[in-house]
PyMOL CGO cylinders between C-alpha atoms (Angstrom):
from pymol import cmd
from pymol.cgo import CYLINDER

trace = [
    CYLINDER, 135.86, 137.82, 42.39, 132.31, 137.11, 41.22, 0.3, 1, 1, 1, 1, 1, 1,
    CYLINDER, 132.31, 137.11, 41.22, 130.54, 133.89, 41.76, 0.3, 1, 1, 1, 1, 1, 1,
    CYLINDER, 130.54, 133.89, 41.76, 127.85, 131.65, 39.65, 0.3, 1, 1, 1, 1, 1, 1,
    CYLINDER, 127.85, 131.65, 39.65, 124.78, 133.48, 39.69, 0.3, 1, 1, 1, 1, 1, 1,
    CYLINDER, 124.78, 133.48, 39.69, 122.14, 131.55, 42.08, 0.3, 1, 1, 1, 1, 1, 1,
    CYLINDER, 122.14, 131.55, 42.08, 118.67, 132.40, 42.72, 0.3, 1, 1, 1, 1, 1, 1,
    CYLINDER, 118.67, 132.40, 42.72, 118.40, 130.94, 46.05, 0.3, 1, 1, 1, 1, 1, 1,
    CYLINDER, 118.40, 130.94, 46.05, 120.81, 132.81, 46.60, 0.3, 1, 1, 1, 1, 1, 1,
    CYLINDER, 120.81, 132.81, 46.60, 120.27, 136.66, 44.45, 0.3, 1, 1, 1, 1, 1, 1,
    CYLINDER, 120.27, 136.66, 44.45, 116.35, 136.87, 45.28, 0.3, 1, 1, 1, 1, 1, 1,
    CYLINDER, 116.35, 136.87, 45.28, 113.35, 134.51, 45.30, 0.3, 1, 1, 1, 1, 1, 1,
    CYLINDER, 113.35, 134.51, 45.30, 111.69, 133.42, 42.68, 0.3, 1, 1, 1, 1, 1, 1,
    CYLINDER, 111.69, 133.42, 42.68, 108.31, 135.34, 41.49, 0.3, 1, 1, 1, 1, 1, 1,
    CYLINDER, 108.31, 135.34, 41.49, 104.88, 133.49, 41.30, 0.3, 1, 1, 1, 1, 1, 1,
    CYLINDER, 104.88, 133.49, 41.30, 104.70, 134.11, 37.44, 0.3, 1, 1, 1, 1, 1, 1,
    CYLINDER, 104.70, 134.11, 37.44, 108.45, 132.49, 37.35, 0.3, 1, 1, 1, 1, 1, 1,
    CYLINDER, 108.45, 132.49, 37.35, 107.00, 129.42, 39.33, 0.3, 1, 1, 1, 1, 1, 1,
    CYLINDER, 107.00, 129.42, 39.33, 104.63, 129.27, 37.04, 0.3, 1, 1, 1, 1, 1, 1,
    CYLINDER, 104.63, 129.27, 37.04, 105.58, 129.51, 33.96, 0.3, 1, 1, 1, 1, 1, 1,
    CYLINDER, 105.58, 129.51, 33.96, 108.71, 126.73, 34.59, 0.3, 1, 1, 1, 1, 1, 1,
    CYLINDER, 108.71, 126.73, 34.59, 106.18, 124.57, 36.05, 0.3, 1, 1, 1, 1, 1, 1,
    CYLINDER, 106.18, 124.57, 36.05, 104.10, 124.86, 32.77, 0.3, 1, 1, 1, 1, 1, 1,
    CYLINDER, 104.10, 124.86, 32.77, 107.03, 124.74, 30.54, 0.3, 1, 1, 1, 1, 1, 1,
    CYLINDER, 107.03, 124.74, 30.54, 108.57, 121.41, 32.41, 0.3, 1, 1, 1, 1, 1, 1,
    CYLINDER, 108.57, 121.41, 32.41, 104.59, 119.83, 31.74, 0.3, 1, 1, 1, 1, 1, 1,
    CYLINDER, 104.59, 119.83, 31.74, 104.41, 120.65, 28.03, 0.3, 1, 1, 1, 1, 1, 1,
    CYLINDER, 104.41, 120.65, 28.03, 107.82, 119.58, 26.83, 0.3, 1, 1, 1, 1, 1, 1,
    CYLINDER, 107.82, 119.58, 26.83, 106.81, 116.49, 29.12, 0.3, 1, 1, 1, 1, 1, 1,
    CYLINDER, 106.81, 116.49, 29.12, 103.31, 116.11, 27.05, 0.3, 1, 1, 1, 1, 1, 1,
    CYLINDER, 103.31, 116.11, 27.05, 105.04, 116.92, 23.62, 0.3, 1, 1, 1, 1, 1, 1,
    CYLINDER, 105.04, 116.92, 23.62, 107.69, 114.12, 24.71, 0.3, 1, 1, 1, 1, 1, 1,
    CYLINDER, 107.69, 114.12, 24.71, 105.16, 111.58, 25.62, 0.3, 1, 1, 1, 1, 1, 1,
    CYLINDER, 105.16, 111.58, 25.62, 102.80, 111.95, 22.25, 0.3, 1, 1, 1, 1, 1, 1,
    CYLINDER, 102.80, 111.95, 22.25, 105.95, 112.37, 20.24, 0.3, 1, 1, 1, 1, 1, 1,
    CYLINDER, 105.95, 112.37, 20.24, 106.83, 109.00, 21.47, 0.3, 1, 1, 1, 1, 1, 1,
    CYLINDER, 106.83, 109.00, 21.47, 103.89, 107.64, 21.60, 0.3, 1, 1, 1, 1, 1, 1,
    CYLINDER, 103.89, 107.64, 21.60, 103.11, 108.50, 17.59, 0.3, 1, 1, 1, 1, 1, 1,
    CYLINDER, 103.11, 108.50, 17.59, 107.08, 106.64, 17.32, 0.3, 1, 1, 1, 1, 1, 1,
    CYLINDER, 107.08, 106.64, 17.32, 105.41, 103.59, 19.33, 0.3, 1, 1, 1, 1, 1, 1,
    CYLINDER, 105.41, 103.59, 19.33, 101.87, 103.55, 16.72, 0.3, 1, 1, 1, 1, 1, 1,
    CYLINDER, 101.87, 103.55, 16.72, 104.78, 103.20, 14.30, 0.3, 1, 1, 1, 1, 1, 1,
    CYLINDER, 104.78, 103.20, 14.30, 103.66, 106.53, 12.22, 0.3, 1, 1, 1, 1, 1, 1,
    CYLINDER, 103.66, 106.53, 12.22, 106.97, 107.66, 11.52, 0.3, 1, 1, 1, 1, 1, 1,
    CYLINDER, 106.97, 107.66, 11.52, 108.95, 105.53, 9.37, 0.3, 1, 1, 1, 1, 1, 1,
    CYLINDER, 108.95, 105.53, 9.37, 112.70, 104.58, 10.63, 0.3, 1, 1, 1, 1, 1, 1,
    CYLINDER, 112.70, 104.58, 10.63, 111.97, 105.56, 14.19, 0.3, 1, 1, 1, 1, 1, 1,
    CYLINDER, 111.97, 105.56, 14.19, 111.04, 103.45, 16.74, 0.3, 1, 1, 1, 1, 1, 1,
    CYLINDER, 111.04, 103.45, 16.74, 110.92, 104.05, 20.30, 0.3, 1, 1, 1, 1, 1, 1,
    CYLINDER, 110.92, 104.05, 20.30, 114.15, 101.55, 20.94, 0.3, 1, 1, 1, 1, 1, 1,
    CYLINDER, 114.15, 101.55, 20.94, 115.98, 104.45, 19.14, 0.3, 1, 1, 1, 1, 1, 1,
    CYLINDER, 115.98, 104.45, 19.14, 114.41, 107.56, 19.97, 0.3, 1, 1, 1, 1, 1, 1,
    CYLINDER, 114.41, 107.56, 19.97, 113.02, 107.01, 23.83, 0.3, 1, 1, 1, 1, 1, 1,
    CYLINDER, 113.02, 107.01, 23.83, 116.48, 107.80, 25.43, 0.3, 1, 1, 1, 1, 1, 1,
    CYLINDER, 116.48, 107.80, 25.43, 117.39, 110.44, 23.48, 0.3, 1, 1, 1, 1, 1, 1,
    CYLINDER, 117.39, 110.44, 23.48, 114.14, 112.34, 23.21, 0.3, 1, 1, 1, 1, 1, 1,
    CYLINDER, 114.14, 112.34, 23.21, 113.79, 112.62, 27.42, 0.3, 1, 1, 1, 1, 1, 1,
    CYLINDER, 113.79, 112.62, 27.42, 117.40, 113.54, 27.69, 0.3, 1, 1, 1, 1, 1, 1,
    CYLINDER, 117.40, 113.54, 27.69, 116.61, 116.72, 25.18, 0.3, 1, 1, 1, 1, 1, 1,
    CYLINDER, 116.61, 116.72, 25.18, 113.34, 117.01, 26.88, 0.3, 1, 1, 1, 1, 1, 1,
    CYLINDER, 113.34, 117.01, 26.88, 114.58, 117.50, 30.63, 0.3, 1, 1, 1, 1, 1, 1,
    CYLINDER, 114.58, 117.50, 30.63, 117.89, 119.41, 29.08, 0.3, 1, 1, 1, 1, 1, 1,
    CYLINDER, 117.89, 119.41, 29.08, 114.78, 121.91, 27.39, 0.3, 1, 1, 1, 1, 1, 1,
    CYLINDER, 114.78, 121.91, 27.39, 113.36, 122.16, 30.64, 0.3, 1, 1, 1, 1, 1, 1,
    CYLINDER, 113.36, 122.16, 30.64, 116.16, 123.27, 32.22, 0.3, 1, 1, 1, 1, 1, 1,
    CYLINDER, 116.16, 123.27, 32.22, 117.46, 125.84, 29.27, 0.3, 1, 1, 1, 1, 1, 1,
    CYLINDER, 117.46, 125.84, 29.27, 113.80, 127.19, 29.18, 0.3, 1, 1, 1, 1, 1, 1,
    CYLINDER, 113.80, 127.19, 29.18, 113.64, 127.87, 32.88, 0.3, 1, 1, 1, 1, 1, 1,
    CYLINDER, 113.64, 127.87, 32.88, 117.19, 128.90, 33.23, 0.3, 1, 1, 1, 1, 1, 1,
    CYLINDER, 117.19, 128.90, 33.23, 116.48, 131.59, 30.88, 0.3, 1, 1, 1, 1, 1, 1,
    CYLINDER, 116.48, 131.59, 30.88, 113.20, 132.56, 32.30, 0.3, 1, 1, 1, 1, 1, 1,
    CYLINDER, 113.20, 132.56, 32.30, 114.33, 132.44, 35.75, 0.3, 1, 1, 1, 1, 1, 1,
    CYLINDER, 114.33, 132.44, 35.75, 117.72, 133.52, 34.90, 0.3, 1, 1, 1, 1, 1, 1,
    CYLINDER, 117.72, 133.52, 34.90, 119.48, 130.71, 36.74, 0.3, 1, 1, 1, 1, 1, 1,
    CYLINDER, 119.48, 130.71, 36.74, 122.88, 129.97, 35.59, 0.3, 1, 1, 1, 1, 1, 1,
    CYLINDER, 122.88, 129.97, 35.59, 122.64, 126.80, 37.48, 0.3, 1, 1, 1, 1, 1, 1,
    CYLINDER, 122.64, 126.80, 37.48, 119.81, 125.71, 35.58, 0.3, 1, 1, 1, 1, 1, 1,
    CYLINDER, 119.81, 125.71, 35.58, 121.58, 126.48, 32.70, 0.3, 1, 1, 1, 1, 1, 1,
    CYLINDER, 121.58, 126.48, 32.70, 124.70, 124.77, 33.07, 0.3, 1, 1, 1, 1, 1, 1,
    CYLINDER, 124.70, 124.77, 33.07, 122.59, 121.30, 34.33, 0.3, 1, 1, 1, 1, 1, 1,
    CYLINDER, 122.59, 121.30, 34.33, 120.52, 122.03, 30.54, 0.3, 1, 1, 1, 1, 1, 1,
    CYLINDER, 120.52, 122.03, 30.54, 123.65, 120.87, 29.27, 0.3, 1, 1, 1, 1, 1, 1,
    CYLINDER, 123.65, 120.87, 29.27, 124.67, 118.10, 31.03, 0.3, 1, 1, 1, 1, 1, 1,
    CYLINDER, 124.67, 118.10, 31.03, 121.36, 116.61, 29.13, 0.3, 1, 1, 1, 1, 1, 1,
    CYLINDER, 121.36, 116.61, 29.13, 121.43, 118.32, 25.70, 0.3, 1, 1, 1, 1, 1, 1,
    CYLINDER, 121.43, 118.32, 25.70, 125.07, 116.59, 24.53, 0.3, 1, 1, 1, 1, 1, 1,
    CYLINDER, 125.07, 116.59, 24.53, 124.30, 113.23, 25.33, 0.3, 1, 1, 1, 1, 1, 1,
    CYLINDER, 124.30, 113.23, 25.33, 120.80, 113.39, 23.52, 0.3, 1, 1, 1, 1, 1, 1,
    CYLINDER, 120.80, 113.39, 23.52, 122.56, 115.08, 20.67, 0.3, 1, 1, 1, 1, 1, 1,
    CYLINDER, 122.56, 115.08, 20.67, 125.29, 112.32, 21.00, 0.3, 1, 1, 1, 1, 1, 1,
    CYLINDER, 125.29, 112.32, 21.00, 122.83, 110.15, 20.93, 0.3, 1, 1, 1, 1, 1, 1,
    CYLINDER, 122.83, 110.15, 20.93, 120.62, 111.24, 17.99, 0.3, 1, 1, 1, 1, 1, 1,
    CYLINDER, 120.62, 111.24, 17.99, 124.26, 110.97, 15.89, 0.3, 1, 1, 1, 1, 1, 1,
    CYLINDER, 124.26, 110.97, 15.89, 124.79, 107.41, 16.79, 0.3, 1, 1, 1, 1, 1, 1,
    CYLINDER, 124.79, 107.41, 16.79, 121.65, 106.54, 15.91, 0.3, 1, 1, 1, 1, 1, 1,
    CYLINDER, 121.65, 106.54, 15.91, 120.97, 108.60, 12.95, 0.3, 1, 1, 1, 1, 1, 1,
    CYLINDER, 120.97, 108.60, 12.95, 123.99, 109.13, 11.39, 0.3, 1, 1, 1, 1, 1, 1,
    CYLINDER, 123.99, 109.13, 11.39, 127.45, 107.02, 9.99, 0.3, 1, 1, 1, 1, 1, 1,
    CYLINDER, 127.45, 107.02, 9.99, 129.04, 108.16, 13.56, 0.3, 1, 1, 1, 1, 1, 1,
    CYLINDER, 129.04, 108.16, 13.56, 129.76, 105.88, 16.57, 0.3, 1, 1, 1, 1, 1, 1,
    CYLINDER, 129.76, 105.88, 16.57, 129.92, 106.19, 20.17, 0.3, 1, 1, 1, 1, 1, 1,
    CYLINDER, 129.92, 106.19, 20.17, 133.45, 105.42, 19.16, 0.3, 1, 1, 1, 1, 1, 1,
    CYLINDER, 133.45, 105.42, 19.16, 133.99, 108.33, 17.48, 0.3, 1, 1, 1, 1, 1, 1,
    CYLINDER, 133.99, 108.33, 17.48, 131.47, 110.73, 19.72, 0.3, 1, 1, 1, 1, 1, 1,
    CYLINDER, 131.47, 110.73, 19.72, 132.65, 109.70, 23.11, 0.3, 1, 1, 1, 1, 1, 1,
    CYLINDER, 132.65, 109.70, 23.11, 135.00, 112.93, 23.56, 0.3, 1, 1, 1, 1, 1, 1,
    CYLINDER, 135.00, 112.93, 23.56, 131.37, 114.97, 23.49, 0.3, 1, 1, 1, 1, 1, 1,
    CYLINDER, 131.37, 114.97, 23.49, 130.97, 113.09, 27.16, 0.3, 1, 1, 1, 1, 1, 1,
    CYLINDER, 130.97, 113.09, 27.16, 134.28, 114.63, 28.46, 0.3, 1, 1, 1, 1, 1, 1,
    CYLINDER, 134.28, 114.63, 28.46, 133.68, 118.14, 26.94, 0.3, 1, 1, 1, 1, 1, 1,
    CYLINDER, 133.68, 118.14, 26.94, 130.36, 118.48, 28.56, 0.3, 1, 1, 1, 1, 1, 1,
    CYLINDER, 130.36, 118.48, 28.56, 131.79, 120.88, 31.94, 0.3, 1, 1, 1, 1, 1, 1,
    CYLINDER, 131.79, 120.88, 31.94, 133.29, 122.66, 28.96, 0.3, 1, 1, 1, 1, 1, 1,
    CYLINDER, 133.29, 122.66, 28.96, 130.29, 123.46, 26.66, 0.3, 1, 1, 1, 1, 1, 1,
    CYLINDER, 130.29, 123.46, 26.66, 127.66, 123.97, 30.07, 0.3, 1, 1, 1, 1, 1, 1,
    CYLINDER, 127.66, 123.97, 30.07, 130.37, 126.75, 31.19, 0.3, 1, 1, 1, 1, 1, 1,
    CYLINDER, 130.37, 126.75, 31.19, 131.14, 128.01, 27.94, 0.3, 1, 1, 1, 1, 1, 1,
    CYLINDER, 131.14, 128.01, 27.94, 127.54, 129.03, 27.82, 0.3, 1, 1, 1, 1, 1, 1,
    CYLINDER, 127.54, 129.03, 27.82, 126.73, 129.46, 31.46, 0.3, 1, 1, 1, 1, 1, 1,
    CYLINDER, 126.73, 129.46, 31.46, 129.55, 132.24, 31.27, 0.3, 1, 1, 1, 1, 1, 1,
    CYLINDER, 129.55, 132.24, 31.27, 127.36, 134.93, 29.36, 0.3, 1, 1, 1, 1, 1, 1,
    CYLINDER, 127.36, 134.93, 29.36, 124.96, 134.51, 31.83, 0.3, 1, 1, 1, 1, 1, 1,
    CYLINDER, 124.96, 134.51, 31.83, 127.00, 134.54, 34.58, 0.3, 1, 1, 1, 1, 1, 1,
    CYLINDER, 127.00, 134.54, 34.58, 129.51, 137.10, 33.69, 0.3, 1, 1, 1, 1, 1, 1,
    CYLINDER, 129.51, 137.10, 33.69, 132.15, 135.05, 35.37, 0.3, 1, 1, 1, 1, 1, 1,
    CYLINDER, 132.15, 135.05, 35.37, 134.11, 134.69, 32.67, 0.3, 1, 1, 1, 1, 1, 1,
    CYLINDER, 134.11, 134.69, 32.67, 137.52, 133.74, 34.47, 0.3, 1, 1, 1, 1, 1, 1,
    CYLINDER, 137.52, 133.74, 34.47, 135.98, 130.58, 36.67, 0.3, 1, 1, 1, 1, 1, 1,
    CYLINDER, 135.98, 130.58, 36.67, 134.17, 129.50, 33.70, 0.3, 1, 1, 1, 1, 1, 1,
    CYLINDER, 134.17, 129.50, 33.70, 137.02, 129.72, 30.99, 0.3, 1, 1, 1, 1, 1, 1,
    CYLINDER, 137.02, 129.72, 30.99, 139.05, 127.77, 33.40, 0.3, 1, 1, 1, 1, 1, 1,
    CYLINDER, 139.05, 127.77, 33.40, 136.73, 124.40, 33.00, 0.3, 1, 1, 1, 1, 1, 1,
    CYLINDER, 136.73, 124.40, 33.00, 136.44, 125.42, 29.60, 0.3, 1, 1, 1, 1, 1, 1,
    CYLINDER, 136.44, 125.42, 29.60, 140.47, 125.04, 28.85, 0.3, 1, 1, 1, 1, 1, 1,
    CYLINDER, 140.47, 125.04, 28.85, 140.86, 122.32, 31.09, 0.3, 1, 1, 1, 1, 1, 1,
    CYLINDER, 140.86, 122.32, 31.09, 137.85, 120.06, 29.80, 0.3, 1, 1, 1, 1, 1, 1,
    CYLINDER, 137.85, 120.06, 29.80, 137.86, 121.35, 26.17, 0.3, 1, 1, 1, 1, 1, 1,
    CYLINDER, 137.86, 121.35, 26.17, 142.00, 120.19, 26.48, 0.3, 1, 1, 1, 1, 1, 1,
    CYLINDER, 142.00, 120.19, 26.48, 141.01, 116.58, 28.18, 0.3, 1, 1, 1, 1, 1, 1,
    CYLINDER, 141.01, 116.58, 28.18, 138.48, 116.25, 25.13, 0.3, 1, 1, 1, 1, 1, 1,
    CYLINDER, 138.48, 116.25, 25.13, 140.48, 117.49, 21.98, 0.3, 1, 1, 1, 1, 1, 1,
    CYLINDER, 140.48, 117.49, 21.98, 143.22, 114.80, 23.57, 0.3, 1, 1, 1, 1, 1, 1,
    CYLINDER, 143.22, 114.80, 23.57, 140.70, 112.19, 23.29, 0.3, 1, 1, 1, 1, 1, 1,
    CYLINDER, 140.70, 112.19, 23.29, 139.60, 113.22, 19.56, 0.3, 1, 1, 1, 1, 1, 1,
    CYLINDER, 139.60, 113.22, 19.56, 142.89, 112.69, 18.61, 0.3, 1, 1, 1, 1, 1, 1,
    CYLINDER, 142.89, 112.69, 18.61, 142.22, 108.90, 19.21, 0.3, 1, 1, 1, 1, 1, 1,
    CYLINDER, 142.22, 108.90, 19.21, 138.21, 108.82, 18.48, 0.3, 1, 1, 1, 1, 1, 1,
    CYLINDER, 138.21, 108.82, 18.48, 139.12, 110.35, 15.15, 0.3, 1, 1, 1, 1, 1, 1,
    CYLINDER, 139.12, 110.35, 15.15, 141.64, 108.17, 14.18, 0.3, 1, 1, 1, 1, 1, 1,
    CYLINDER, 141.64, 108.17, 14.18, 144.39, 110.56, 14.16, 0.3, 1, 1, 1, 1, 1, 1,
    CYLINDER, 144.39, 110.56, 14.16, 146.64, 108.62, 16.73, 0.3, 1, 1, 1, 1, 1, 1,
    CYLINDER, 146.64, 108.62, 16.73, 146.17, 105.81, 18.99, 0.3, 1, 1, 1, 1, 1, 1,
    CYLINDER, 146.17, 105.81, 18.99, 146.41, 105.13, 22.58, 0.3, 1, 1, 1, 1, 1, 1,
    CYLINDER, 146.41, 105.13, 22.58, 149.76, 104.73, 22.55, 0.3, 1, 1, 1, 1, 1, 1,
    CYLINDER, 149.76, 104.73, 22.55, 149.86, 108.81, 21.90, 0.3, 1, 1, 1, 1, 1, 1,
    CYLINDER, 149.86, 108.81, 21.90, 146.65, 109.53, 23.36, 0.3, 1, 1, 1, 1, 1, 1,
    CYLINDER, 146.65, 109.53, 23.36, 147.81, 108.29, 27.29, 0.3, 1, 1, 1, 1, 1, 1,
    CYLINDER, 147.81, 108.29, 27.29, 151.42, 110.18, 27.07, 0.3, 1, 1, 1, 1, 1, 1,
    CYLINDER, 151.42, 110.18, 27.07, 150.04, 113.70, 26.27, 0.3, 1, 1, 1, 1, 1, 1,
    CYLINDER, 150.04, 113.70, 26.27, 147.13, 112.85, 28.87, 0.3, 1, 1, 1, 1, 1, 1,
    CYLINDER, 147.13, 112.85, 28.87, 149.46, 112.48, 31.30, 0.3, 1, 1, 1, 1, 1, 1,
    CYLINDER, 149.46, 112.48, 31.30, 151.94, 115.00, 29.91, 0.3, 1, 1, 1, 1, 1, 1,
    CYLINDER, 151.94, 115.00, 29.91, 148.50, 117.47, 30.30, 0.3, 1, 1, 1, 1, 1, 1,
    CYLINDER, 148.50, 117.47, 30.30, 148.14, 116.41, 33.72, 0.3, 1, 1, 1, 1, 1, 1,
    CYLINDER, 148.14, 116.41, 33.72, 151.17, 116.78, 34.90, 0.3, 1, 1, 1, 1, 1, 1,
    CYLINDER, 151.17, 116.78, 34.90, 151.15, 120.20, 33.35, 0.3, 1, 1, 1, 1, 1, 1,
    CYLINDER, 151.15, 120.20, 33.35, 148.34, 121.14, 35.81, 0.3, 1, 1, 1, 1, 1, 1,
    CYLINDER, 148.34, 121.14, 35.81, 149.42, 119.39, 38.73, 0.3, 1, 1, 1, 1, 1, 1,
    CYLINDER, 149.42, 119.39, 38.73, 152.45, 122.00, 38.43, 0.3, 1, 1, 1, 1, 1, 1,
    CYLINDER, 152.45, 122.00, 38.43, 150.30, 124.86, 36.94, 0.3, 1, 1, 1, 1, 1, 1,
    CYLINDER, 150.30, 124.86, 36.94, 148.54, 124.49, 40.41, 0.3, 1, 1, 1, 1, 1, 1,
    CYLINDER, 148.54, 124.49, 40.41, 151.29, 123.69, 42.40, 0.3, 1, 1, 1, 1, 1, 1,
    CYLINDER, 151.29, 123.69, 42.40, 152.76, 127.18, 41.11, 0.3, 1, 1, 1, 1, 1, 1,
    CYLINDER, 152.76, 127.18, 41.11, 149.77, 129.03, 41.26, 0.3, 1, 1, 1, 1, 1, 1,
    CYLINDER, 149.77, 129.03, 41.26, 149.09, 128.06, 45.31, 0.3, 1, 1, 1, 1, 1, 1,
    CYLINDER, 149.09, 128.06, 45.31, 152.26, 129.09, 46.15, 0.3, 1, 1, 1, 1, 1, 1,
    CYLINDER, 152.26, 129.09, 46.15, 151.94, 132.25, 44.50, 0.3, 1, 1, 1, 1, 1, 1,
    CYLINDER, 151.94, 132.25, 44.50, 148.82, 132.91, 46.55, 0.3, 1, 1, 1, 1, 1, 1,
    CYLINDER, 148.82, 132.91, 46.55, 150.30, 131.57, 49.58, 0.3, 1, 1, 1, 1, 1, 1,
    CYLINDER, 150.30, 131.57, 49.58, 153.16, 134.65, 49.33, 0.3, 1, 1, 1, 1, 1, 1,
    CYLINDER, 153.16, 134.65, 49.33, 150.60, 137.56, 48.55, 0.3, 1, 1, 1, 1, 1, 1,
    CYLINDER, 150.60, 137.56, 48.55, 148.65, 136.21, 51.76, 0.3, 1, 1, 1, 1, 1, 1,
    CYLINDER, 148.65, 136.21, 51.76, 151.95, 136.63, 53.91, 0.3, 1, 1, 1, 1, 1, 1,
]
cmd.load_cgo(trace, "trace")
């Protein structure tokens, strides 16, 4: 069975590594602060920094950690890049585009799902990470059935549960299973 790749725990980081995530995390932090602080003169029309701040430093730390993930090849890293990059994206479509939190919310709940679905090529382990893939993607796509309109909650809750349950047995099952092959 493999495991998520670690580098505390696979081999110690080099000086050059170090050094170049250290320099990456202070330029995207400069190019964040001038961006922001050209939004605050007022120099771009439409923005200001009411609608841009939050945004921008999520995708800025989420850049950090993609850059150095990749660099350092840290699937750890990589996974946490994600956990900022959807909610700035979110974010930047609320405030720049017809949509509504309303309607983006399931992005939230699909975040475990996208971080592993990408954390997986780097990882190579493809079974752990398809499994929080499936079971968030599943959670998510029930809740875009209601932010979309589709159905309300009055179908949305019964399949939740329905899902749920589903796993809850799924598990149930499965721990047996591995209970017998151990005896």
């Amino acid at each position: 069975r493999t495991t998520m790749k670690n580098n505390s725990d696979d081999y110690e980081l080099t000086k050059g590594q170090k050094l170049a995530g250290n320099i990456i995390a202070g330029s995207y932090t400069v190019a964040c602060g001038v961006f922001l602080l050209i939004v605050g003169l007022g120099l771009i029309d439409g923005l200001t920094v009411s609608n841009i701040a939050l945004p921008t430093i999520l995708l800025t730390v989420g850049l950090v950690f993609l850059t150095t993930a990749i660099i350092q090849t840290n699937t750890v890293s990589l996974w946490l890049s994600f956990a900022f990059i959807v909610p700035a994206v979110v974010s930047y479509l609320n405030n720049f585009t017809p949509l509504a939190y309303a309607q983006l919310y399931p992005l939230y709940i699909a975040i475990p799902a996208i971080a592993s679905l990408f954390t997986m090529l780097m990882s190579r382990s493809y079974r752990d990470h398809l499994k929080a893939v499936f079971f968030f993607g599943i959670i998510a796509g029930i809740f875009a059935i209601e932010s979309s309109g589709a159905a309300g909650w009055g179908v949305v809750v019964p399949v939740l549960v329905v899902f749920v349950g589903l796993m809850i047995v799924f598990t149930a099952l499965k721990l047996n299973k591995s209970e017998d092959d151990n005896e």
